[in-house]
C-alpha positions in Angstrom: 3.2 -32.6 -7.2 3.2 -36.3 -6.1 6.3 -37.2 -3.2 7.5 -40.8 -3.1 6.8 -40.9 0.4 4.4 -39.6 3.1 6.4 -40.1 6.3 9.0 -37.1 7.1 10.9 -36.6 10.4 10.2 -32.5 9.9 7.7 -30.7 7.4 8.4 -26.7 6.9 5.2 -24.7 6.1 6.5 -21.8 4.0 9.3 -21.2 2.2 10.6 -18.2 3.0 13.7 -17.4 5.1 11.9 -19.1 7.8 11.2 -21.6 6.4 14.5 -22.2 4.4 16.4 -22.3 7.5 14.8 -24.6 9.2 14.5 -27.0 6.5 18.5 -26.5 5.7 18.8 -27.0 9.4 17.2 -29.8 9.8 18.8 -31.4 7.4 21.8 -30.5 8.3 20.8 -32.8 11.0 20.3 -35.9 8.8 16.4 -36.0 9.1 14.1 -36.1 6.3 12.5 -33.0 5.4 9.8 -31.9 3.4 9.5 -27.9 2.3 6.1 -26.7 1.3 5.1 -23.8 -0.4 1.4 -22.1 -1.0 2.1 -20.3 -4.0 4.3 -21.2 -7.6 7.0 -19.1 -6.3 9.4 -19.3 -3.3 10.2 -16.6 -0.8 6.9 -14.7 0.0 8.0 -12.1 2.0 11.1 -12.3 2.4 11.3 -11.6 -1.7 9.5 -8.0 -0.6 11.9 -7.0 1.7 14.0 -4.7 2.0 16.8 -7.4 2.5 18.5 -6.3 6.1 19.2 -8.0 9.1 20.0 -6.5 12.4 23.2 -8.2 14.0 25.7 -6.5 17.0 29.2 -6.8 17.3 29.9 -8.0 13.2 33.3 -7.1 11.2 31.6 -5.0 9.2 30.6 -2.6 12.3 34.1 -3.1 13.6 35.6 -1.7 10.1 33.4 1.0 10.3 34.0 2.1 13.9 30.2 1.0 14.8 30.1 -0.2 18.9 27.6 -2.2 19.2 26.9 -5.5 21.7 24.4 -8.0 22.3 23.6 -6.6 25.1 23.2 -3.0 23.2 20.9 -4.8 20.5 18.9 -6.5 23.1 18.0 -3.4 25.0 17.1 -1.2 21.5 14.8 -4.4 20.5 13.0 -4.0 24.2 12.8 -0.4 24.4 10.9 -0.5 20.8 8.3 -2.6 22.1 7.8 -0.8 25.2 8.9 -3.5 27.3 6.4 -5.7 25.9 8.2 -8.1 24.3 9.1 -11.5 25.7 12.4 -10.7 27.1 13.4 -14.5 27.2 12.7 -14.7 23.0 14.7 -11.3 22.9 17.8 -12.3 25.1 18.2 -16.0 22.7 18.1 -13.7 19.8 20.9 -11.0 20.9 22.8 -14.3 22.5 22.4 -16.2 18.7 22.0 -13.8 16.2 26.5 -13.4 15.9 25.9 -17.1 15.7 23.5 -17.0 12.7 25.5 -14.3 10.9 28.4 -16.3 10.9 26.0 -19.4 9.9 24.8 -17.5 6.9 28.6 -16.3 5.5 29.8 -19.9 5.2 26.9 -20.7 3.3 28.1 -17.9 0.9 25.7 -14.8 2.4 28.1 -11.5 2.2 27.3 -8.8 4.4 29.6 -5.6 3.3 27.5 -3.0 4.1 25.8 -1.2 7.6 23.5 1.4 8.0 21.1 2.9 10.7 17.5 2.2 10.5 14.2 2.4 12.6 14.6 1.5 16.2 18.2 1.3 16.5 21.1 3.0 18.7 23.4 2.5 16.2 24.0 1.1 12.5 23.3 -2.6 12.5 21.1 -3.2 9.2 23.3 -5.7 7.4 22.3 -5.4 4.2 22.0 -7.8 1.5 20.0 -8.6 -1.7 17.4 -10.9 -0.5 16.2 -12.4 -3.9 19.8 -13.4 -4.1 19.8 -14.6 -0.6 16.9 -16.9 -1.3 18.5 -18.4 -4.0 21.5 -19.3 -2.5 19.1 -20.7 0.8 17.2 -22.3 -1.9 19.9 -24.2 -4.3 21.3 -25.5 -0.7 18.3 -27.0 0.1 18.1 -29.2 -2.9 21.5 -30.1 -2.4 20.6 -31.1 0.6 18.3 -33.4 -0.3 15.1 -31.5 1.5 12.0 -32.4 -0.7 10.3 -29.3 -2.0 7.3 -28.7 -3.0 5.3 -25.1 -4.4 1.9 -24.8 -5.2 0.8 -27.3 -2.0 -1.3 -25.2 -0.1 -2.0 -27.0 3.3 -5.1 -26.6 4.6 -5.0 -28.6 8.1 -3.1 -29.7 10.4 -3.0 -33.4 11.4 -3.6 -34.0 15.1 -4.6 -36.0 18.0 -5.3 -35.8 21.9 -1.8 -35.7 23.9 -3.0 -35.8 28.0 -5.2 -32.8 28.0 -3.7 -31.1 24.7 -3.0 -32.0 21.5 -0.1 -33.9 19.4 0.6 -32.5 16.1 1.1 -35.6 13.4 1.4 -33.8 9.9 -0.7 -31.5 7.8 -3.5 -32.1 4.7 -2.6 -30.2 1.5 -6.1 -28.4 0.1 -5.6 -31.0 -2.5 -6.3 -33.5 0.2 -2.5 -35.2 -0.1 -2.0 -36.3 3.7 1.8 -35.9 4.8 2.9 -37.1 8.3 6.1 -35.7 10.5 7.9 -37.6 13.2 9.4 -34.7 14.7 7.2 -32.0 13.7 5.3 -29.7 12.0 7.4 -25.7 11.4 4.9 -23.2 10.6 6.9 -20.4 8.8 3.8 -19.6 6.1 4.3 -15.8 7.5 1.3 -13.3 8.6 -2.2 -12.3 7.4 -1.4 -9.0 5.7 -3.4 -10.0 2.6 -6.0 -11.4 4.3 -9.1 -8.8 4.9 -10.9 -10.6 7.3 -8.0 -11.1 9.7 -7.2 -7.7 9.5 -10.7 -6.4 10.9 -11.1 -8.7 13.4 -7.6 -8.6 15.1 -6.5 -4.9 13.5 -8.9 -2.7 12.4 -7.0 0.5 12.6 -4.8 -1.0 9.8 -8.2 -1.5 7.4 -7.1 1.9 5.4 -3.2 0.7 4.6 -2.3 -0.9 1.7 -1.7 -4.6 1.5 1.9 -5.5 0.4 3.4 -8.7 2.3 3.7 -12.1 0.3 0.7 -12.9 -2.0 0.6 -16.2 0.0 0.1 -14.0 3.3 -3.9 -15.1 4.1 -3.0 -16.2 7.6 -3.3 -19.9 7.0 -0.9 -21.0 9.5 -2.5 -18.9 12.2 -6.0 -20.5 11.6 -4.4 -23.9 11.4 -2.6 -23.4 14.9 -5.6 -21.7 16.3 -8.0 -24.6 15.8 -6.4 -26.6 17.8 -6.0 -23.8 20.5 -2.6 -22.2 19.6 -2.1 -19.1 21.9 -1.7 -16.0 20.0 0.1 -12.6 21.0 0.7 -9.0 20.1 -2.3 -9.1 17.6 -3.3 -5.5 19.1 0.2 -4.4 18.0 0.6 -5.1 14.5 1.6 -2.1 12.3 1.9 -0.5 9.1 5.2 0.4 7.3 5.7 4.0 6.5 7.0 4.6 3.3 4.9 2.7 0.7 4.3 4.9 -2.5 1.0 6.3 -2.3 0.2 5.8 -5.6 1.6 2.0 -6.3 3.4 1.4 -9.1 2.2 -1.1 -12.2 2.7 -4.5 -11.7 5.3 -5.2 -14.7 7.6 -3.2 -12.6 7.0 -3.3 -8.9 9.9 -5.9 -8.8 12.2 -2.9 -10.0 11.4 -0.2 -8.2 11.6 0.8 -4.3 9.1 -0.6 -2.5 9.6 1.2 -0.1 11.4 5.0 0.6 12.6 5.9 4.1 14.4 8.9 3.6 13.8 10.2 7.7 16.6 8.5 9.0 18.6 10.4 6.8 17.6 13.3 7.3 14.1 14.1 5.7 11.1 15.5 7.5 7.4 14.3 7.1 4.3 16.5 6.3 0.8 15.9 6.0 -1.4 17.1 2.6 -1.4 20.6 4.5 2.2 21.1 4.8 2.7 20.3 8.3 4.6 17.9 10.4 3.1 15.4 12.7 5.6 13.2 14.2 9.0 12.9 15.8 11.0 11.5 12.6 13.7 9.7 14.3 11.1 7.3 15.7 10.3 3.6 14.5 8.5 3.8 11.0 6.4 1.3 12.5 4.9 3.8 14.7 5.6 6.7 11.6 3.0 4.5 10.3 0.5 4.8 12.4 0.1 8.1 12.8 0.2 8.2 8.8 -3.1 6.4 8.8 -4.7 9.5 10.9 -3.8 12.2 8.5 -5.8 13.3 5.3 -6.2 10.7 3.0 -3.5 8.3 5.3 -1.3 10.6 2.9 2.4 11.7 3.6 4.9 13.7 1.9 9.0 12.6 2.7 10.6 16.2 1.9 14.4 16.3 1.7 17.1 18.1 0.1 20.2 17.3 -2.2 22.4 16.7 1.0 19.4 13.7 1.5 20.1 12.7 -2.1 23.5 11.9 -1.8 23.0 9.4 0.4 21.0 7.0 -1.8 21.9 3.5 -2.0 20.3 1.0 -4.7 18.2 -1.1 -3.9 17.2 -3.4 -2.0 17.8 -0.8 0.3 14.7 1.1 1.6 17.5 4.0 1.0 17.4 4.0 -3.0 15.7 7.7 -3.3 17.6 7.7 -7.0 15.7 4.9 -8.3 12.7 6.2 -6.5 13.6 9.3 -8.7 13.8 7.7 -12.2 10.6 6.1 -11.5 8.9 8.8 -11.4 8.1 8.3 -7.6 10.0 11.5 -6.5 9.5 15.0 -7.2 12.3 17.3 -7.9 12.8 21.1 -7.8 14.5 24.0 -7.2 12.8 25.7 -4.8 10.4 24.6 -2.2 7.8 26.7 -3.3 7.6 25.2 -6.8 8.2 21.6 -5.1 5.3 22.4 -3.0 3.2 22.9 -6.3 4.4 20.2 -7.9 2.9 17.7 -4.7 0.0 20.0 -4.5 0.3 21.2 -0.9 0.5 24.5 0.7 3.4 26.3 -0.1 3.4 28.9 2.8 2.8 26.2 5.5 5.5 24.1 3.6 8.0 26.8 4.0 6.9 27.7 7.6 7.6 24.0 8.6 10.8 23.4 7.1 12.1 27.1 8.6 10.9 26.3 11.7 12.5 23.0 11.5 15.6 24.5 9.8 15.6 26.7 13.3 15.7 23.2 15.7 18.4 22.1 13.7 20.6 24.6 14.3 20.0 24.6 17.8 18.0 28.0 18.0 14.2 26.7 19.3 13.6 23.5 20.2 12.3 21.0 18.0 8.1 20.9 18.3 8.1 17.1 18.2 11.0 16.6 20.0 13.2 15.4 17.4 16.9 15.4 18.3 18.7 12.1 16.3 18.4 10.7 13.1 17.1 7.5 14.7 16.5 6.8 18.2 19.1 9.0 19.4 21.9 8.3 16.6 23.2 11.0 14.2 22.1 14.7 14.1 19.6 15.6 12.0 20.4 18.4 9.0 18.5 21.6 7.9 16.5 21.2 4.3 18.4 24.2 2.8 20.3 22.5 -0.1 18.6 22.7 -3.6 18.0 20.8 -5.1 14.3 19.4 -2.7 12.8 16.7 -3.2 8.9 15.3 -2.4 7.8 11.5 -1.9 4.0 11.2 -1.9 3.6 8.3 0.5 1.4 5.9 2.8 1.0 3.4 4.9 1.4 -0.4 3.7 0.9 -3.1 5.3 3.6 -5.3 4.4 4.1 -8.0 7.6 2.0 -8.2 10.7 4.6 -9.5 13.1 2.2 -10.8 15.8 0.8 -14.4 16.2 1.6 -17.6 17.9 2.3 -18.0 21.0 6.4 -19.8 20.9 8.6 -20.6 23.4 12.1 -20.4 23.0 12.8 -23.8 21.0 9.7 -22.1 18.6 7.7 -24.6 20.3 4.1 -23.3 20.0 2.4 -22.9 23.1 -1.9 -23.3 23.8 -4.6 -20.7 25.3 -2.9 -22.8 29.0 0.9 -22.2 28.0 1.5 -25.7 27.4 3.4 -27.1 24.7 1.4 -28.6 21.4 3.7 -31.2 21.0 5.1 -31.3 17.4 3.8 -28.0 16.5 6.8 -25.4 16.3 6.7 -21.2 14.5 8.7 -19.0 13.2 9.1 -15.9 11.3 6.8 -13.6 10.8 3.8 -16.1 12.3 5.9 -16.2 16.0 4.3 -13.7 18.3 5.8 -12.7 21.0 9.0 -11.1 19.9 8.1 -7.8 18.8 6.2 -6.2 21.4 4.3 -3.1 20.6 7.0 -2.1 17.6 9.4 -3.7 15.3 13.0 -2.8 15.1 14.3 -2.7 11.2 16.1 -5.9 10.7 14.8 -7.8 13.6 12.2 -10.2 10.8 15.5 -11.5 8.6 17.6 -12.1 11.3 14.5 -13.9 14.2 13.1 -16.0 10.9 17.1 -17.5 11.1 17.6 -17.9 14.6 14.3 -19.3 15.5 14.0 -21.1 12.0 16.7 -23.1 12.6 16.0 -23.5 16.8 12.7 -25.1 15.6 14.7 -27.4 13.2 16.8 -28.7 16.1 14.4 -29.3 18.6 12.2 -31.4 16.1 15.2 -33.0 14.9 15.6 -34.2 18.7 12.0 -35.2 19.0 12.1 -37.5 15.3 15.3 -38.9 16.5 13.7 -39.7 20.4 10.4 -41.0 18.1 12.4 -43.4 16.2 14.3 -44.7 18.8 11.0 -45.1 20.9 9.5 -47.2 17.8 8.4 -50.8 18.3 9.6 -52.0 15.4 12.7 -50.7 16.2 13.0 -51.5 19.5 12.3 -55.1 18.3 15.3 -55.4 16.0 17.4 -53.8 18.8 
């Protein structure tokens, strides 16, 4: 693990897509950059996901007669977090994100596909395969000449007093290595999903869903930042995602199989172990999630039809209810009543729901949760009527926490005062701030890219202002 040198003008905590963009855009920029990473493998979260991003006003909307605006995307980002997001984060990311889109296509990045998701107006989850998109991130990076090192878990970061706050330097690695950056230090390790303790003090309603995020998700750069009085927001906010498998599968083949299953936004309802529904669908799955963890057993059944079916897409979609199928994930059969056997639920109360549901769709009551859309007021939900019906035994998992340092828009991370630590930057999944009280789908992909790569710039700037500020180079001037 040894580096020839010590000095950087940017170190990246994290190698995810974070943390891949800023280290490609910084050295894009000429500087010298240094990439660590916790764990022997690259990606952490990023590898999990369901491999969308949420862009407005793309080609591949246009061909599919999807209107959609940066304006548009920046109001469905808002309304999601019930107006508590920072509305200055949100407006750089609906005026940057075409940017970053068209930033990730030359590098090779295809986006040929759109579909509707949680928390949006309209279809704008741009989907992709994300192991493949990490590849291609990472194989530009070493071209690029970025150092990169896995395994090096850092376990503090270098610092020192800067008028009445604090100058980040450079970080220790656990192995005690010391590594020092001109321009700055990026924190993209990601959030704390797999890290107990964090989650009771900051989320204790999440205690009961199951960890899923990155195995290097312990909240390491949040401690770091928060010892040297990093600001922290939305912690109260952090959710579950609905749709984990209730029953996980083995770990030789969790890489092959849906992680996750959101067959609502296409037209499935959601029950509870006693056959009855409990939320409005169409809403985020963020929120879905949370009210997951109040039912029996934080258990859920997605129940759907062959019309539902049909509409699978492979993974990595969260979409790929045929995979889910030959995994043994989903139930089949031909009737509700012996589907309702085969998940061990009540059969009557299973048929009373979906009739009465059956009844809102066509218009003749009114839906009892008030479900009109497929998603947030987009596409008209479907009765279950068409055999064959399916069952997904689900949960809760807690696969991101999407809360955390306090950034500004540069990702510059702000203290308990709202003050700039100089050389101390976020993004990703560690950047609070942006999501407000729910996460739109597609949002994490495409903020680690826009605010990966605004962090790279601006401590680009500062090396370049730190080197020209030198003695020794002001000397030879």
């Amino acid at each position: 693990m040894s580096v020839d040198t010590s000095d950087f003008d940017a170190i990246v905590v994290g190698a995810g897509m974070a943390g891949h963009c800023a280290a490609l855009e910084a050295a894009r920029h000429n500087a010298s950059v240094l990439l660590l990473e916790k764990t022997e493998r690259y990606g952490g979260s990023t590898r999990m996901c369901g491999g969308a991003f949420a862009f407005a006003g793309t080609e591949v909307q246009k061909q599919n007669g999807i209107a959609d605006t940066p304006e548009l995307l920046e109001e469905d980002l808002m309304k999601v977090g019930a107006y508590r997001s920072d509305r200055s984060l949100v407006h750089v990311y609906a005026e940057r994100q075409f940017e970053a889109y068209q930033w990730l296509q030359a590098l090779g990045i295809r986006f040929d596909k759109v579909s509707l998701s949680g928390g949006q107006s309209v279809p704008r989850n741009h989907s992709t395969d994300p192991a493949e998109v990490l590849e291609t991130l990472h194989k530009l990076v070493l071209k690029a000449n970025v150092t990169y090192v896995s395994g090096a878990a850092v376990g503090r970061l270098l610092s020192e007093p800067e008028g009445q706050g604090r100058r980040v330097t450079g970080v220790t690695l656990a192995s005690g290595q010391i590594y020092r950056a001109r321009g700055g230090v990026i924190l993209a390790s990601g959030g704390f999903s797999r890290a107990p303790d964090l989650v009771e003090r900051f989320v204790p309603h999440l205690r009961a869903a199951r960890p899923m995020g990155g195995h290097g998700n312990t909240g390491d750069g949040l401690r770091m930042a928060w010892a040297i009085g990093a600001d922290l927001l939305d912690m109260p906010y952090a959710k579950g995602t609905f749709g984990a498998p209730f029953d996980p599968p083995s770990a030789d083949i969790e890489d092959h199989v849906p992680r996750l299953v959101s067959a609502m936004y296409r037209g499935a309802i959601i029950v509870n172990s006693v056959g009855k529904r409990f939320v409005n669908e169409s809403i985020s799955y963020k929120t879905i999630g949370d009210r997951c963890l109040m039912q029996p057993e934080a258990r859920a059944f997605q129940i759907f039809d062959q019309v539902v079916m049909d509409q699978s897409s492979p993974l990595p979609t969260v979409a790929d209810f045929k995979g889910a199928l030959n995994a043994g994930m989903i139930e089949q059969a031909d009737s509700i009543e012996q589907l309702a056997a085969k998940l061990n639920i009540d059969g009557q109360a299973l048929q009373a729901t979906i009739r009465s549901y059956n009844e809102a769709c066509l218009g003749t009551v009114q839906d009892e949760f008030g479900r009109t859309s497929l998603s947030t007021g987009y596409g008209k939900p479907t009765p279950v009527e068409a055999p064959s019906f399916y069952g997904y035994a689900c949960t809760t998992g807690l696969t991101s926490t999407y809360c955390g340092l306090h950034a500004d828009i540069d990702g510059r991370v702000l203290d308990v005062f709202g003050e700039p630590i100089e050389g101390l930057y976020a993004a990703g999944e560690i950047m609070g701030g942006f999501h407000g009280e729910a996460y739109m789908s597609g949002s994490s992909l495409g903020k680690g890219c826009v605010f990966g790569r605004l962090a790279a710039q601006h401590a680009v700037r500062r090396a370049s202002r730190s080197i020209r500020s030198s003695p020794i180079r002001a000397s030879m001037a």
